[in-house]
VEXLO-668933 format. One record per residue (C-alpha): y, x, z; residue in one letter. Coordinates in steps of 0.1 Angstrom, whole numbers, plus 2048, in hexadecimal, padded with zeros to 3 digits. Each point is the difference from the previous one (the first is absolute). Layout:
REM residues N
YXZa...
REM end
This chain:
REM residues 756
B0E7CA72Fx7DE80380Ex7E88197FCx7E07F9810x7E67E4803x8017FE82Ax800821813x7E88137F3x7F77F67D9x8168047DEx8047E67E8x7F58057DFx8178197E7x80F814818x7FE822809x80980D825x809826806x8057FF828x80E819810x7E580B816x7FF82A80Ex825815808x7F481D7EEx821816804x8227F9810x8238107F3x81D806816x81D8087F0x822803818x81780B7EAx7FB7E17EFx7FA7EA81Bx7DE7F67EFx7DA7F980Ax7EB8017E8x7DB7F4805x7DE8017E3x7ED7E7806x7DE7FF7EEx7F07DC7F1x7DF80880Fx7F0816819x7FA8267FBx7E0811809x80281D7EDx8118127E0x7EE7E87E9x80F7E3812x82580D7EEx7F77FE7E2x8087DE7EDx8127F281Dx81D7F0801x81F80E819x81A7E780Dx82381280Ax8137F081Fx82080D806x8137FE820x825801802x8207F380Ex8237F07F3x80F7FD821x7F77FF828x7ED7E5808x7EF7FE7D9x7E08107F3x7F87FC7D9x7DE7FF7F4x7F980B7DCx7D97F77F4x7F78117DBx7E37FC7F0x8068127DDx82680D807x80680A7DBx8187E47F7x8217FD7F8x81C7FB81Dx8017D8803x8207ED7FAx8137E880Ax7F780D826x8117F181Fx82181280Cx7F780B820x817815813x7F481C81Dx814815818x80A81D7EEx7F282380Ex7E47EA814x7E18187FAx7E27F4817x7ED815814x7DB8047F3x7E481980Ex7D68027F9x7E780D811x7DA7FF801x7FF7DC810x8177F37E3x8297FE7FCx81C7E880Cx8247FE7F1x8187F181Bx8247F17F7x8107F681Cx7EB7F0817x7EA7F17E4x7DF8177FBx7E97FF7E7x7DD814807x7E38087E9x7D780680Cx7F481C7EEx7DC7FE7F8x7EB7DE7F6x80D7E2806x8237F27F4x8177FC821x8297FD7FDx80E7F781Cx8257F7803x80F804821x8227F8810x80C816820x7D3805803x7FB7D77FCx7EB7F67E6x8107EA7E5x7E88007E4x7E88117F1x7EA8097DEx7DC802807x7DD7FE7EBx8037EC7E1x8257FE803x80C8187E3x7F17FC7DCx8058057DDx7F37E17EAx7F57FD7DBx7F77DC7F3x7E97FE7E3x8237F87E7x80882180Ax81E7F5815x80781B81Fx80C7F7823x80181481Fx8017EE824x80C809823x7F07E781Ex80F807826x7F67F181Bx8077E2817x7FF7FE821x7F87E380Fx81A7E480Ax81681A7E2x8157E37EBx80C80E7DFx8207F37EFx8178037E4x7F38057DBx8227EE7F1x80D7E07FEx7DD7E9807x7FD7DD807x7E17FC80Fx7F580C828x81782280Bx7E480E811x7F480C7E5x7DD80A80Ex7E17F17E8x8127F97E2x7FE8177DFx8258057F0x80B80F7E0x81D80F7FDx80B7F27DFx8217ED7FEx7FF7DE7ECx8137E07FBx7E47E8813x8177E981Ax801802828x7D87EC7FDx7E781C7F5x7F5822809x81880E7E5x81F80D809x8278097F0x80381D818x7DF815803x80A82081Ax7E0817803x809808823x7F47ED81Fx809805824x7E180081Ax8077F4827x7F282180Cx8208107F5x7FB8107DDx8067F57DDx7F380A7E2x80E8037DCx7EC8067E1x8148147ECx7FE7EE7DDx8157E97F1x7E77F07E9x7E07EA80Ax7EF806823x7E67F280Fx7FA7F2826x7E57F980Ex80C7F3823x7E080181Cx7F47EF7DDx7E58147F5x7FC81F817x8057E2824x80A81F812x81680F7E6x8218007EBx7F98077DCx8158067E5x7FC80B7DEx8148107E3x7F08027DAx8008227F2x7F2823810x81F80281Ex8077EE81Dx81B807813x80B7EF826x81880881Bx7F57F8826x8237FC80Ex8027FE828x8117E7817x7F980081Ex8117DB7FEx8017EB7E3x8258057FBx7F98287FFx7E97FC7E0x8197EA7F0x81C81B80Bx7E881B7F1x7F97EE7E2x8227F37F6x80A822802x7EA8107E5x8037E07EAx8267F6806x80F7E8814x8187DF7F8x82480B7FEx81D7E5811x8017E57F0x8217EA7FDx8077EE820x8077DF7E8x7D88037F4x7F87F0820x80F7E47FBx7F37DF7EDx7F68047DDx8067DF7ECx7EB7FD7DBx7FF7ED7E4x7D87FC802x7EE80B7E2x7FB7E57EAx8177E6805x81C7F57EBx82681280Ax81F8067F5x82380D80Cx8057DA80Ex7DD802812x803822811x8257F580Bx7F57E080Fx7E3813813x81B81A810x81A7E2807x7E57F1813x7F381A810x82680380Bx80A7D8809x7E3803816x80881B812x7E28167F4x80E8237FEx7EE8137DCx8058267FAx7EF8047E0x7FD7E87E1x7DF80C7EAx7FD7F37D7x7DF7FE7FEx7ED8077D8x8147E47EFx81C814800x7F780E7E3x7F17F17E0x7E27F47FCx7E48187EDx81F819804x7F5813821x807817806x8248027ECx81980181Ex8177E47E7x80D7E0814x7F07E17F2x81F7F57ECx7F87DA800x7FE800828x81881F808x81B8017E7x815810818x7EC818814x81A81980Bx8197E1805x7E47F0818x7F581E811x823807806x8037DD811x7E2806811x80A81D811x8227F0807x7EB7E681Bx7F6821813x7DF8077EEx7EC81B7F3x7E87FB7DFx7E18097FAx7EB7FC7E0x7DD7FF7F3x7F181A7EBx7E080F7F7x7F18217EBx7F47EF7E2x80F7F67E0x7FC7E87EFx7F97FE7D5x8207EB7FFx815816816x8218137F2x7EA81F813x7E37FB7EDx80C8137DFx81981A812x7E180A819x7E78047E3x8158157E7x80581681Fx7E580380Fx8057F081Ex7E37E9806x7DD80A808x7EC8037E3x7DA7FF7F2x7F28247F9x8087F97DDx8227FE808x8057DA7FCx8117ED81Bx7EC7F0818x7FE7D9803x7F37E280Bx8057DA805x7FC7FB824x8237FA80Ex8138007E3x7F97FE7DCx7FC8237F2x808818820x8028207FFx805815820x81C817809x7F6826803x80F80D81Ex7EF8217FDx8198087E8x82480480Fx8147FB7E1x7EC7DB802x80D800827x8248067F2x7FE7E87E8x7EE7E6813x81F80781Bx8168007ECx7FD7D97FCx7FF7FB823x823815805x80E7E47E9x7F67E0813x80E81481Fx8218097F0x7FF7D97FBx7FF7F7821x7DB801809x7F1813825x7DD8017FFx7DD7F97ECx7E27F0806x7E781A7F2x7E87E77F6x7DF8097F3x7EE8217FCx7E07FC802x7F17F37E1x7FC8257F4x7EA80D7E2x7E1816810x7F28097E2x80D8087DBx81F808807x816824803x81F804813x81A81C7F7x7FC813817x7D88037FCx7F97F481Fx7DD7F4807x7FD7D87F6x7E97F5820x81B812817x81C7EF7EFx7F37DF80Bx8127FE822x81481A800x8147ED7E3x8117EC814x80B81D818x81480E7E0x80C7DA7F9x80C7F981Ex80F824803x8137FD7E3x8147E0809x80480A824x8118257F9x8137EB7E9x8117EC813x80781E81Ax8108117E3x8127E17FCx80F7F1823x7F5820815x7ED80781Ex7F37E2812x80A7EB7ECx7E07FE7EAx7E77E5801x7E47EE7EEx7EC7E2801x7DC8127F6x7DF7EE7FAx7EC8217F9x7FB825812x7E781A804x80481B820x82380E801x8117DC7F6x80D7FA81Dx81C8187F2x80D7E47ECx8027E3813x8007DE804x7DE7F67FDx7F47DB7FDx7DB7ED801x7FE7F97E0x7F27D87F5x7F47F1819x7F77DB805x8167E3813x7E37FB81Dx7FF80A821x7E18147F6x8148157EAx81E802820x7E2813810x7F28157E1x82580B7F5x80780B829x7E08137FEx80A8117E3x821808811x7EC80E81Cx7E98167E9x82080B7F2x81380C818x7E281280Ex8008167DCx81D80F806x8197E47F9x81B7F8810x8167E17EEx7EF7E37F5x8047DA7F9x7F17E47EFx8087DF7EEx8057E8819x7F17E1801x7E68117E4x8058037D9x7E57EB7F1x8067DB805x8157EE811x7FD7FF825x7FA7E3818x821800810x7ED806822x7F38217F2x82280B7F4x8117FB81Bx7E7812814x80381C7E8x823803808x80080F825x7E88147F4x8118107E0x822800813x7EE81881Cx7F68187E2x8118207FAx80A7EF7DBx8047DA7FBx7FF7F07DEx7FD7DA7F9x7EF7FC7DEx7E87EF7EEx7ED7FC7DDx8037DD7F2x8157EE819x82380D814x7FB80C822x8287F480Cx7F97F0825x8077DE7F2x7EA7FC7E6x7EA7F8820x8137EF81Cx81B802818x7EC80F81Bx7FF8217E6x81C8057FFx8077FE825x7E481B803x8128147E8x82180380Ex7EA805820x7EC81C7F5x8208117EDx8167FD818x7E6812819x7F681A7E9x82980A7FCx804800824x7DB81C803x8158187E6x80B81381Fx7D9804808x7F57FF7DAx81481B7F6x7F3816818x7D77F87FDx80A8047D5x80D822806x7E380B813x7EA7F77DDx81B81A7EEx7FB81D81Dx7E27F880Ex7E77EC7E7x7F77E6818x80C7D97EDx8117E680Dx7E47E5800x7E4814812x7DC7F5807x7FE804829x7E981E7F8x81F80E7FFx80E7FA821x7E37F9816x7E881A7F0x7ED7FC826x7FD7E07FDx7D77F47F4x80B7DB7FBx82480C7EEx7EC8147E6x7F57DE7ECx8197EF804x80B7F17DDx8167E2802x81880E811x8158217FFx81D810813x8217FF7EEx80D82480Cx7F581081Fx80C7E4819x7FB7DA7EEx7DA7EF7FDx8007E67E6x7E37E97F4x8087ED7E6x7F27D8803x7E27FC7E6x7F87DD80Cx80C7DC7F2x7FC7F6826x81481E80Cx7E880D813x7FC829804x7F181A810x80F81C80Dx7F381F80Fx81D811820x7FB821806x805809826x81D7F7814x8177E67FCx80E7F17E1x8217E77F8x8037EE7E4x81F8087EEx8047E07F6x7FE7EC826x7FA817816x7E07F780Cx7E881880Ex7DC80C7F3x7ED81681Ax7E38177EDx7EB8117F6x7EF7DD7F4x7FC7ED7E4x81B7DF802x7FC7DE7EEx8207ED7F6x80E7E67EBx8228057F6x8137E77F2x80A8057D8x82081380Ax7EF815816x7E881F804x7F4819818x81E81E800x7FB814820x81081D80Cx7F181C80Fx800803822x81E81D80Ax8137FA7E1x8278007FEx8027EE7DDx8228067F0x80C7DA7EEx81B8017E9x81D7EA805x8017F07D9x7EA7E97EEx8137FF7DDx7F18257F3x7E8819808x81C81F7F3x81780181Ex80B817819x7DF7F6814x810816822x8237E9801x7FA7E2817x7D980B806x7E87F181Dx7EC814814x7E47EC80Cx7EE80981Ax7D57F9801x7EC80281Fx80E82080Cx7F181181Fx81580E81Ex8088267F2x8007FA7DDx8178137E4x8007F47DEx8148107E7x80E7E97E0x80A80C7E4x8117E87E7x8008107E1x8278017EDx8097FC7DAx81780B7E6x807821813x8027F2824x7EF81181Bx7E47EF811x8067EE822x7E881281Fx7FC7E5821x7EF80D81Fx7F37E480Fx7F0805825x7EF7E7819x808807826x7F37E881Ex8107E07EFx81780A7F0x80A80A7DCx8148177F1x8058107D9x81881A7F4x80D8027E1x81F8057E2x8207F4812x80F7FD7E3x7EA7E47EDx7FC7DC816x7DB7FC80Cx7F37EA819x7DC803817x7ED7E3803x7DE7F2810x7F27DD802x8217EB7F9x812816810x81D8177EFx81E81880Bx8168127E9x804823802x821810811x80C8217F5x7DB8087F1x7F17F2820x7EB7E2809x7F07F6820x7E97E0806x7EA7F281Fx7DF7F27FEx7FF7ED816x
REM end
């Protein structure tokens, strides 16, 4: 939101109260706070006091490495709810001091300093360098003429400074220039609207910064103020954490840690996810011929998903089998499961007038209601819905309760559809909490619902969801996916972007619907899609009004299928360890190369392309001609899937062939390759490949291949001496080294290989 006409003039109906003179600074140890009085004009003398409004900034820290800013205006109010769940370091207390020249509070090696006297100036510093800083005109307290009351924080930007993050956006990463509202709605992969709005973004100097409200803010991106970040919360408090790097991968540690990080997910969730599509017509027959085929064509499937028509129509939400298409479901799920697959089905918060909930929610008080106490409804969606009221946790219980059912029936995980189209107005939730901050953070408490659900259920790491919506902290509850997008190469690119912005908010599993939801795509553009959505951390193949099997299209897709599968069965050895570094670390599997080659000027804009994990580059083909342009970091790259070589850093055209796409591996890499095809959920360490990239004379890898169901993980040294090869590891399992063609199995927990 923008509050001024240029630089230096104010649009009409809108008071500014800037804070403009330090009049007094508090230091308070014990507390670990700084407390600075800032004055909304300059005072010359006692009269100057009088009829002048104070603004309160307080200083303080969560954690090492954080610094929270608290802005009041009038601080009379009520304590806000919902609020983010943000965890500290317990017993952290910051160290604070004043003195005639002003006051700093320091929290690790992230410092925070205050100018007494005229003239705002905050300056945020990391081990002494400059990160950011608040400066004249940057902090304010705004009235419009409605009588509506904002408050606004601007830091600066240095220049060459790229800002990122923001959520789950489909339009440039760098976010620099554009104006984004934090506001979560159900608007497609095509506009400036989003499903996942995180207020958090992620700046290439080496910060991040996270406005501390779950409701509606305001950026203002280098959009208003050139030289600026703005952002802006309604009401008389604005609250923001500057959280420190000094890499990329450092903020995102930082952050994930105050607001929660992914848990394991189920080693079967990488595989391929099959659907029904939305709309199209299915039954018991349908969804067996899709799995046969899948099967007679050698295209291995982990996860069959029943998409809305499972249920009645004008009955959703009910959780009731559709009796004319499923009269049978616990027979068919049973059958299902007997081919070697897991279920998954669709479901979403609202209920419909029709639905067997309807009734049962409103005697009890389970659905959100008007402030007259009458349900809440609408038509959009479905006829008559009302909305679930997860504030309440007898509603949660009940609502899970449902859910326990289909799982005692054979089902393993939801698609958490939906969650955005939320009331901001007229409305009261149980709990009281304030309607405008409900908006996004509704979903959080959807999606947390189902997911601690199905813990409860089939345990630890074994929990997963297909989720459309989020707010900051949903990356607690994952899958995510990109919500609708189109069948174009365009929306390839917008829907990889949005990946991007993602995983750069904290994020760290994601997929999309390959080959694109609306429409049905040329078969060129599916296939296409397909390398791309296999090399995803999650890979789903579904669609709205058409089936996304690989031969609805030709025979070609489903070569590239079984291609792509097969490859991304034989990564689990490398998957599983780049996924478990988004559960300890924060950092996701599909990563914009800010995150690897933070050094790197021409890597930091870099958006059709993305590393899969620390050690793969993959950019997807967005051409019908097959042409693409890839951007290699320096040294020497091989593609994984010929072996030919790319020197860098430059930018590289190609054309690849429709079964084909730049995968390079990072020069020094030993890339662990599974030795089956048929399943992501093995034992990943029994019959592994250690591959061997473009290592240098005297270099030591360590591998770690992650083990399941209670095995211990497999350690390899490998080390590079003269020409020769050599890696160490279990003597137990069978292993082999490899580089180029070239192969040797291990003897006694020992391989050895020349190079030349």
């Amino acid at each position: 939101m923008k509050f001024s006409d240029g630089y230096w003039q104010l649009p009409d109906g809108y008071t500014v109260l800037r804070a403009t003179e330090v009049r007094d600074i508090v230091a308070d140890p014990a507390a670990g706070t700084l407390t600075v009085f800032a004055t909304t004009h300059q005072i010359r003398g006692r009269g100057d006091t009088l009829n002048a409004p104070l603004l309160t900034v307080t200083y303080s820290s969560p954690a090492p490495g954080v610094v929270r800013t608290r802005i009041a205006h009038h601080d009379g109010g009520l304590p806000p709810h919902p609020r983010f769940e943000l965890t500290g370091d317990a017993g952290f207390t910051a160290t604070v001091e004043a003195d005639g020249e002003g006051g700093r509070l320091t929290a690790g090696d992230l410092e925070v300093s205050v100018r007494l006297g005229l003239g705002w100036h905050v300056e945020f510093r990391s081990a002494g360098r400059l990160l950011t800083a608040s400066t004249s005109r940057s902090v304010a307290a705004v009235t419009d003429d409605a009588g509506r009351d904002f408050v606004h924080e601007q830091l600066t930007i240095t220049p060459g400074e790229l800002i990122y993050g923001l959520g789950e956006r489909f339009g440039p990463v760098v976010k620099n220039g554009q104006s984004v509202d934090i506001w979560n709605l159900d608007g497609g992969t095509s506009s400036e609207q989003a499903y996942k709005n995180i207020p958090f973004f992620l700046s290439s100097r080496g910060y991040g910064v996270l406005v501390d409200h779950p409701g509606k803010v305001s950026f203002e991106i280098g959009s208003e103020a050139v030289e600026r970040t703005q952002f802006s919360v309604p009401g008389q408090v604005l609250e923001y954490l500057v959280i420190d790097g000094p890499s990329a991968k450092d903020v995102l540690r930082r952050y994930t840690a105050l607001s929660g990080r992914a848990p394991k997910v189920p080693a079967w969730s990488f595989g391929l996810w099959l659907t029904t599509s939305f709309t199209t017509s299915y039954d018991e027959a349908t969804v067996t011929s899709f799995v046969d085929g899948m099967a007679e064509r050698d295209l291995p499937l982990s996860v069959f998903h029943f998409d809305c028509f499972w249920m009645r129509e004008f009955h959703w939400t009910d959780f009731v089998w559709d009796p004319a298409t499923f009269p049978d479901p616990a027979g068919m799920l049973a059958r299902l499961k007997a081919k070697g697959l897991k279920i998954c089905v669709w479901i979403n918060p609202y209920i419909a007038q029709r639905s067997r909930l309807f009734t049962e929610g409103k005697e009890k008080g389970y659905l959100v209601r008007r402030p007259d106490g009458s349900v809440w409804q609408w038509d959009l969606w479905q006829a008559g819905m009302a909305l679930v009221d997860f504030t309440n946790p007898a509603a949660c219980d009940w609502y899970a309760g449902y859910l326990r059912e289909l799982l005692a029936m054979g089902v393993d995980c939801f698609k958490t559809d939906f969650g955005e189209r939320i009331p901001s107005t007229d409305v009261v939730y149980h709990d009281g909490g304030d309607v405008e901050r409900m908006h996004n953070y509704y979903t959080h408490l959807y999606n947390r619902t189902v997911f601690e659900t199905l813990k409860d259920v089939k345990g630890e790491g074994e929990a997963v969801l297909f989720a459309r919506s989020a707010t900051a902290g949903g990356q607690q509850f994952p899958v995510h996916w990109g919500g609708d997008n189109d069948s174009t190469f365009a929306s390839m690119a917008e829907t990889l972007r949005g990946g991007l912005s993602l995983g750069l908010s904290g994020f760290g599993f994601w997929s999309h619907d390959i080959g694109g939801f609306e429409g049905t795509p040329d078969p060129l553009v599916f296939k296409r899609w397909l390398a791309f959505g296999m090399l995803s951390s999650h890979s789903r193949l579904h669609g709205s009004g058409s089936v996304r099997v690989p031969w609805a299209f030709d025979e070609e897709a489903v070569d590239i299928t079984r291609t792509f599968t097969h490859l991304k069965h034989r990564l689990m050895p490398y998957l599983a360890r780049v996924a478990d570094e988004a559960h300890t670390d924060g950092t996701p599997v599909l990563r914009h190369m800010l995150l690897e080659f933070g050094d790197d000027r021409s890597a930091l804009s870099a958006e059709t392309q993305y590393m899969l994990g620390d050690s793969l580059l993959v950019a997807p083909v967005l051409d019908a001609d097959g042409e693409v342009d890839v951007y290699v970091p320096e040294g020497t790259w091989t593609s994984l899937l010929d072996g030919s070589t790319l020197t860098g850093p430059r930018w590289v055209h190609q054309v690849h062939a429709t079964d084909s796409l730049p995968v390079l591996v990072r020069p020094g890499t030993v890339l662990p390759l599974g030795a089956q095809t048929s399943r992501p959920d093995y034992d990943w360490a029994d019959g592994v490949t250690l591959t061997a990239f473009g290592l240098a004379d005297g270099d030591v890898r360590q591998v770690l291949v992650p083990g399941r169901e209670g095995r211990a993980d497999a350690r390899f040294t490998v080390r590079r001496t003269g020409d020769r090869l050599r890696a160490e590891g279990p003597a137990a399992t069978a292993w082999s080294l490899a580089t180029g063609d070239r192969a040797v199995p291990a003897a006694d927990g020992v391989a050895e290989l020349d190079l030349v």
